[in-house]
PAZA-483223 format. One record per atom (N, C-alpha, C, CB): y, x, z. Coordinates in steps of 0.02 Angstrom, whole numbers, padded with zeros to 5 digits, always signed. Glycine has a CB too. Layout:
<sites>
YXZ;...
</sites>
This chain:
<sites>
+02699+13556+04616;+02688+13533+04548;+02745+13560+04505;+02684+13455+04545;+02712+13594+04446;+02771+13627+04406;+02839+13579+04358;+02726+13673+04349;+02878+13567+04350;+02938+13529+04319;+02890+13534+04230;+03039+13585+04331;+02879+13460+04223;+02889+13469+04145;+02908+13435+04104;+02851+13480+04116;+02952+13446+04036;+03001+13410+04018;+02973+13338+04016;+03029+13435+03956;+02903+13316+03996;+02866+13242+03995;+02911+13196+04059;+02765+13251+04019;+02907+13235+04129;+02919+13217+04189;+02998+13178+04184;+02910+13284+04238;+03044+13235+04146;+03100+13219+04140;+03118+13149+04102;+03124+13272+04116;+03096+13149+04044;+03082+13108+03989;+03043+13048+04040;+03033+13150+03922;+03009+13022+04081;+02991+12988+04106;+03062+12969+04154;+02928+13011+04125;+03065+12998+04229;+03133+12996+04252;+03197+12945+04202;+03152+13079+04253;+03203+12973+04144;+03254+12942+04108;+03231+12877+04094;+03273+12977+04049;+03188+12877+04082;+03154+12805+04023;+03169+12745+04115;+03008+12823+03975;+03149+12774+04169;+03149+12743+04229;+03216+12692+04243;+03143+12799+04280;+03279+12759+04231;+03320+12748+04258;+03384+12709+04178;+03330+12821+04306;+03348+12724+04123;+03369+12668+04076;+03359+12607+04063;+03361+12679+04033;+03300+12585+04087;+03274+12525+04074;+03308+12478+04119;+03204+12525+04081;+03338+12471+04167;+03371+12422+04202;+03438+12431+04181;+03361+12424+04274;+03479+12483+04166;+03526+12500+04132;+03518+12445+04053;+03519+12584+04127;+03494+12459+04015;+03478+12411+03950;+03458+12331+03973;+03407+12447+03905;+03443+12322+04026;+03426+12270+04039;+03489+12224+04060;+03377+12279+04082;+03517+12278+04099;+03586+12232+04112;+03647+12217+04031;+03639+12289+04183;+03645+12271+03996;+03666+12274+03921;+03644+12223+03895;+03646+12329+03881;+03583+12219+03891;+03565+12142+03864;+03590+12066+03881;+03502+12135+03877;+03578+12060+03959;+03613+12007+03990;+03681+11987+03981;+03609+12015+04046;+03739+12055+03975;+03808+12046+03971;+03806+12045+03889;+03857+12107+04012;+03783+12058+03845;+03787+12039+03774;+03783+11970+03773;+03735+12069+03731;+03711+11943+03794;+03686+11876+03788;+03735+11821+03812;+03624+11872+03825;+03773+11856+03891;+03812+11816+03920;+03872+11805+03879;+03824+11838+03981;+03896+11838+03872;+03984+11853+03833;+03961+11811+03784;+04019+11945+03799;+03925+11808+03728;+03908+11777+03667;+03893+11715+03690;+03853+11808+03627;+03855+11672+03767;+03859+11614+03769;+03919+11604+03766;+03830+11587+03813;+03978+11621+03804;+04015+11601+03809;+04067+11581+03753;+04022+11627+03845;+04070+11630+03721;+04102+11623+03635;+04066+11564+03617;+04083+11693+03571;+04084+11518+03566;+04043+11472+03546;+04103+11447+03473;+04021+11410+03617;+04081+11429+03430;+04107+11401+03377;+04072+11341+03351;+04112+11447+03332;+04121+11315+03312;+04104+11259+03268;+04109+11240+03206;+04121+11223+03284;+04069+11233+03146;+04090+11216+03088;+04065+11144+03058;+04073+11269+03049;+04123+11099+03036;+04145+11053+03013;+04160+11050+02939;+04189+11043+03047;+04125+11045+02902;+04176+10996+02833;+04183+11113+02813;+04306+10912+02877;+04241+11107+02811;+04284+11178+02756;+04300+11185+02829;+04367+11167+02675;+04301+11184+02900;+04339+11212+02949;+04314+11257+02989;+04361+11171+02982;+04316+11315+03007;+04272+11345+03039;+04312+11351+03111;+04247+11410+03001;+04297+11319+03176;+04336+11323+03232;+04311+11369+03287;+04344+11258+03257;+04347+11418+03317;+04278+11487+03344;+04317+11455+03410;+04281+11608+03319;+04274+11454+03472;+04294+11465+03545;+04356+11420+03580;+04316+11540+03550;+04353+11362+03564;+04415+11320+03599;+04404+11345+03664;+04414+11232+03597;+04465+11354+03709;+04449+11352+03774;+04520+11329+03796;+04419+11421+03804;+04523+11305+03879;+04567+11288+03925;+04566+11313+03982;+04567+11235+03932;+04633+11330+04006;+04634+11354+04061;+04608+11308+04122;+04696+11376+04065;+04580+11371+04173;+04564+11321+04230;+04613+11310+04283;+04503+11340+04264;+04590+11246+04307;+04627+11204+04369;+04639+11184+04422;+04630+11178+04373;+04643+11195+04476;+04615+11155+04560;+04646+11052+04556;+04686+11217+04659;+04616+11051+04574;+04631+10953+04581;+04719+10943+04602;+04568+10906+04672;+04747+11007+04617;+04814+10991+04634;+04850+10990+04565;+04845+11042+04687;+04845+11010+04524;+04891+11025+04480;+04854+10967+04425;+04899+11113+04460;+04909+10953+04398;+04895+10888+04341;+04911+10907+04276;+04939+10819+04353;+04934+10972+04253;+04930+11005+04198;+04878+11068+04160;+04982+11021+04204;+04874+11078+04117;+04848+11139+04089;+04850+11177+04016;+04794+11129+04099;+04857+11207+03996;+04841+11218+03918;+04779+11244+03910;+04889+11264+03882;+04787+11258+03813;+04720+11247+03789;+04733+11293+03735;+04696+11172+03769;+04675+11325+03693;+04684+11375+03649;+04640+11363+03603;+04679+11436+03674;+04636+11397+03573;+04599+11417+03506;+04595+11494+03464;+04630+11371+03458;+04543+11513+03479;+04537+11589+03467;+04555+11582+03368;+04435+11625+03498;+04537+11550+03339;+04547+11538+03266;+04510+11464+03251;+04512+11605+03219;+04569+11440+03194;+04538+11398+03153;+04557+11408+03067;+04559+11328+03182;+04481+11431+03042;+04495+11449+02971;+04465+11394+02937;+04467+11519+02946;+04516+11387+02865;+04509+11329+02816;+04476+11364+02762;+04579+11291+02792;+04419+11354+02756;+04355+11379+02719;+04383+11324+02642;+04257+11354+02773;+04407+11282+02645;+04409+11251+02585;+04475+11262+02548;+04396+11183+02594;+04465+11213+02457;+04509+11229+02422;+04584+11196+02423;+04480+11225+02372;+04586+11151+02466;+04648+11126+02492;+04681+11138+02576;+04637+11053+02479;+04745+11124+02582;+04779+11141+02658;+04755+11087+02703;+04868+11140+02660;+04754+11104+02757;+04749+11038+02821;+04795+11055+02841;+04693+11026+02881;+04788+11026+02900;+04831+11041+02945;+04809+11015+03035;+04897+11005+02913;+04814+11025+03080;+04797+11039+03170;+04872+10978+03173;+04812+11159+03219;+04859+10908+03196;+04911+10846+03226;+04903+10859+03293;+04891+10759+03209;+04854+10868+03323;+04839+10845+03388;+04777+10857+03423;+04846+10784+03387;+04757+10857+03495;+04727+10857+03516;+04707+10820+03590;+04731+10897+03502;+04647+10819+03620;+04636+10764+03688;+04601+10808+03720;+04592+10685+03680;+04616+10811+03808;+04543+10838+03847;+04530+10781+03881;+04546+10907+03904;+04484+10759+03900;+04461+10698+03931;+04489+10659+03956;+04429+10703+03966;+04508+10616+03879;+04534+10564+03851;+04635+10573+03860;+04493+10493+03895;+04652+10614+03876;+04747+10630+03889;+04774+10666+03819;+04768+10700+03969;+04796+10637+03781;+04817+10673+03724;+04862+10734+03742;+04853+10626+03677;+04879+10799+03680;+04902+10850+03703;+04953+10863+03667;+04862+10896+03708;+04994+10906+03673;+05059+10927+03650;+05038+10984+03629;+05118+10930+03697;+05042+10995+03548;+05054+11044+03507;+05113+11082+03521;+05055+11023+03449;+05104+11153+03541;+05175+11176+03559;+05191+11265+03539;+05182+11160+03651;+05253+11273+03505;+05230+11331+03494;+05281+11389+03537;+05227+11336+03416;+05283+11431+03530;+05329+11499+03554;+05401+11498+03515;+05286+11580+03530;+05465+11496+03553;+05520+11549+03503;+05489+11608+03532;+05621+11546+03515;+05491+11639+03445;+05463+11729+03448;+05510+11749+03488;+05463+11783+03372;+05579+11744+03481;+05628+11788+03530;+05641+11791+03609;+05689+11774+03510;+05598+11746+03625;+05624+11736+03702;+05577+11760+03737;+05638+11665+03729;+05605+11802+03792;+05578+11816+03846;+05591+11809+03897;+05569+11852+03849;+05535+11779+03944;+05464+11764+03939;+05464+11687+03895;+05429+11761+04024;+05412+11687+03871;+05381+11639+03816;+05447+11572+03860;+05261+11621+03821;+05459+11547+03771;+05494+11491+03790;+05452+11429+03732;+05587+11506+03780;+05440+11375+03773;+05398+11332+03719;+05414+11265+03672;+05346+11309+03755;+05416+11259+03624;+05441+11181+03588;+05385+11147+03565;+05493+11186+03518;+05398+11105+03559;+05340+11036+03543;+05342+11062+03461;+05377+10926+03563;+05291+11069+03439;+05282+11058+03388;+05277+11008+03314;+05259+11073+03404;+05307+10961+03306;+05290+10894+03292;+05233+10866+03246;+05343+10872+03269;+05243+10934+03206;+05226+10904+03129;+05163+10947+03106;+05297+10914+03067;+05143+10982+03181;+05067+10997+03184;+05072+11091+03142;+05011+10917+03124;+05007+11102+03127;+05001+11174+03137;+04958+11168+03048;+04946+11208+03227;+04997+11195+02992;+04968+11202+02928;+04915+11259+02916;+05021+11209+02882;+04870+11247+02890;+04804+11271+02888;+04790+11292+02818;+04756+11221+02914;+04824+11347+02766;+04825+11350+02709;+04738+11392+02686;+04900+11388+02694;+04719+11343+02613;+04665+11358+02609;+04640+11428+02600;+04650+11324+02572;+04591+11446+02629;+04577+11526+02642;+04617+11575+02694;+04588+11559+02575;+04656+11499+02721;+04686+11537+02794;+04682+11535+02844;+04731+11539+02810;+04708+11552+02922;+04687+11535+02957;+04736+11492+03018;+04654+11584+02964;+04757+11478+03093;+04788+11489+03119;+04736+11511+03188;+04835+11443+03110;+04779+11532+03226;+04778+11562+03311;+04804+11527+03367;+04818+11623+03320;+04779+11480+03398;+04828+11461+03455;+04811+11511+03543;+04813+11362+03464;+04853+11544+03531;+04838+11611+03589;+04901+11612+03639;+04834+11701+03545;+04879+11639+03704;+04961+11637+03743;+05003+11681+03725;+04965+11648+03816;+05069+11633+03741;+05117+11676+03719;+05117+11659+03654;+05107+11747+03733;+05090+11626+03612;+05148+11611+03537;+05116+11523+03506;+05127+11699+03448;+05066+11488+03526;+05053+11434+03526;+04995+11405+03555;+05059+11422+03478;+05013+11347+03570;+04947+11320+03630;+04944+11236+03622;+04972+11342+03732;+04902+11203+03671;+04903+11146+03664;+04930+11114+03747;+04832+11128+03633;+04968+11090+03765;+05002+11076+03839;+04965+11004+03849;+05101+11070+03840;+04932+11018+03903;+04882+10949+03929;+04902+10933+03993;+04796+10961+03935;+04962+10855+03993;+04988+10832+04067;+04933+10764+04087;+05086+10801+04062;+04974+10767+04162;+04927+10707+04183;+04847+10694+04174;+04953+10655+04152;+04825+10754+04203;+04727+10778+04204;+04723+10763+04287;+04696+10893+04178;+04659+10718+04303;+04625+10713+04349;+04572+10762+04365;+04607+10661+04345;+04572+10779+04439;+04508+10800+04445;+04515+10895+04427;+04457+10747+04385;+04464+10932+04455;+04466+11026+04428;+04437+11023+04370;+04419+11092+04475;+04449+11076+04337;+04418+11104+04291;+04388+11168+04320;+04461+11113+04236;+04342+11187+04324;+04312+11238+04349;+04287+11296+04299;+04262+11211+04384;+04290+11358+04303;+04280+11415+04259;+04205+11410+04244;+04302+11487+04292;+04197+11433+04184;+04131+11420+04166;+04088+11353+04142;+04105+11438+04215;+04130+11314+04163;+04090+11239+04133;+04147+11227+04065;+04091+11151+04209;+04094+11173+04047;+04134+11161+03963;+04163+11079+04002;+04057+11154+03861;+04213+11041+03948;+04260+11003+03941;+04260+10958+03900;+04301+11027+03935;+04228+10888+03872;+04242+10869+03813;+04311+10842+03791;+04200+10828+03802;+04314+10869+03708;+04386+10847+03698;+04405+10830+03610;+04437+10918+03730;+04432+10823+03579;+04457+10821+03515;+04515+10838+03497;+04452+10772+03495;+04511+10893+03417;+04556+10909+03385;+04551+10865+03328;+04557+10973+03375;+04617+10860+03315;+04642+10787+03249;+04671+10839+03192;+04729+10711+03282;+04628+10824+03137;+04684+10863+03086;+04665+10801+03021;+04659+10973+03059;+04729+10822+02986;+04756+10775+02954;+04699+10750+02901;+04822+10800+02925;+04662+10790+02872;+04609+10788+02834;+04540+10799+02863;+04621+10830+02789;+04523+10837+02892;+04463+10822+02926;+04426+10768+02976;+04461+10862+02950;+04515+10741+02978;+04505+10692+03036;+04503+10722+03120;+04433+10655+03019;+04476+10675+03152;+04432+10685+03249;+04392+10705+03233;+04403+10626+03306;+04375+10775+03261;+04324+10815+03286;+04321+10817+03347;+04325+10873+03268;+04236+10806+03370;+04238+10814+03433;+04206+10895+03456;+04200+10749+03462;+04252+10906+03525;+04228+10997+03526;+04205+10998+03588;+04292+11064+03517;+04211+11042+03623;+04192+11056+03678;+04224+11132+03701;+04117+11050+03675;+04304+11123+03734;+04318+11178+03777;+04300+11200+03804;+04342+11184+03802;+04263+11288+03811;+04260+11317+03873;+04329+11340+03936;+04226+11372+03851;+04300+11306+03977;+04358+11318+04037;+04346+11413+04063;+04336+11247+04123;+04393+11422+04040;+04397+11521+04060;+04452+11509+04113;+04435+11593+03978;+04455+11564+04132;+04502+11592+04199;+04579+11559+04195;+04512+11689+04196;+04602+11527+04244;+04681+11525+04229;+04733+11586+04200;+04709+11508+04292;+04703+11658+04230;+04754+11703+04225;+04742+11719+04147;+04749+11767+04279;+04693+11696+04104;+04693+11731+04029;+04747+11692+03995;+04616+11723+03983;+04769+11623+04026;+04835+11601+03989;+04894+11604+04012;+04836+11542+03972;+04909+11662+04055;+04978+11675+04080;+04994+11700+03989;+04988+11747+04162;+05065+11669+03991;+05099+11663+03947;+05131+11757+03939;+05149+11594+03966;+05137+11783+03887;+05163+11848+03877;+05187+11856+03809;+05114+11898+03892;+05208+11930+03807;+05247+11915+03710;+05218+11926+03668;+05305+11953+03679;+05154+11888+03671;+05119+11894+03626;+05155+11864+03523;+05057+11853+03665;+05134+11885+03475;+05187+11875+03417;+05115+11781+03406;+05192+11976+03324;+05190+11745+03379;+05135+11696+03337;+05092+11692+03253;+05173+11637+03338;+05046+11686+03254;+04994+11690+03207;+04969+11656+03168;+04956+11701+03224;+05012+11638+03112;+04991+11574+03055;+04972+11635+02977;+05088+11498+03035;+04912+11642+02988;+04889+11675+02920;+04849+11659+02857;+04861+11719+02935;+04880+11682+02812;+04828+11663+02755;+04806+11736+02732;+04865+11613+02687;+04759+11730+02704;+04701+11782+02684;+04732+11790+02602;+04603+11744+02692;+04737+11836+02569;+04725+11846+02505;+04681+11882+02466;+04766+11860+02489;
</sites>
């Protein structure tokens, strides 16, 4: 049977279609996993916490962004993962490897700005947790800000190693 380009053009379409198929799945997947929330003027993208084995009674917690969509500041007091309140804590920029302080007086949220709690320059420190956290399942929990009040969210638990601490810079921005 003679080669003709149709043949080829078939061949391809064969050997793309499970190719695109998997493209689809890892789009669809990655995007479950991202998840956001909007509240009031707050737009909160992707809380997540590191995961845990039942031995360890600590963990932290992140926040890919929280932007203040409205015409006044908030501000980030606090937070809970099932029911253990958390320690706002941020980075000295200068130290290496990451050195951490309690934050007291919470994380300001200027209007049309944003903040980042990422490793390596601020996080949320969660002691005294029962029980694993396992990768892939979600967490219920609440962030407290001064004006919006308790929100209730829902952490995704990602990998322990995405919050090894590094020099990463810290990230309090406003937009102009």
């Amino acid at each position: 049977m003679p080669w003709k380009p149709t043949m080829l053009m078939a061949s391809a379409r064969a050997l793309l279609s499970p190719i695109a198929g998997v493209a689809v799945l890892a789009f669809f997947s990655s995007t479950a996993v991202s998840h956001e929330l909007e509240v009031g003027t707050l737009l909160i993208q992707h809380p997540w916490v590191a995961a845990k084995d039942t031995t360890n009674t600590t963990t932290t917690a992140y926040v890919i962004e929280i932007q203040n969509r409205g015409t006044g500041p908030d501000r980030l007091l606090g937070a809970s993962l099932s029911g253990e309140k958390g320690i706002l804590q941020e980075a000295d920029a200068g130290a290496r490897p990451a050195k951490f302080a309690t934050h007291e007086h919470g994380f300001q949220i200027e209007p049309g700005g944003f903040v980042r709690l990422q490793p390596g320059s601020a996080r949320i420190l969660f002691e005294g947790l029962h029980g694993a956290l396992k990768e892939g399942e979600m967490v219920e929990g609440t962030l407290e800000f001064e004006k919006a009040g308790t929100i209730e969210i829902e952490f995704t638990i990602e990998p322990a190693g995405l919050a090894e601490e590094d020099d990463t810079p810290i990230h309090h921005h406003t937009q102009h």
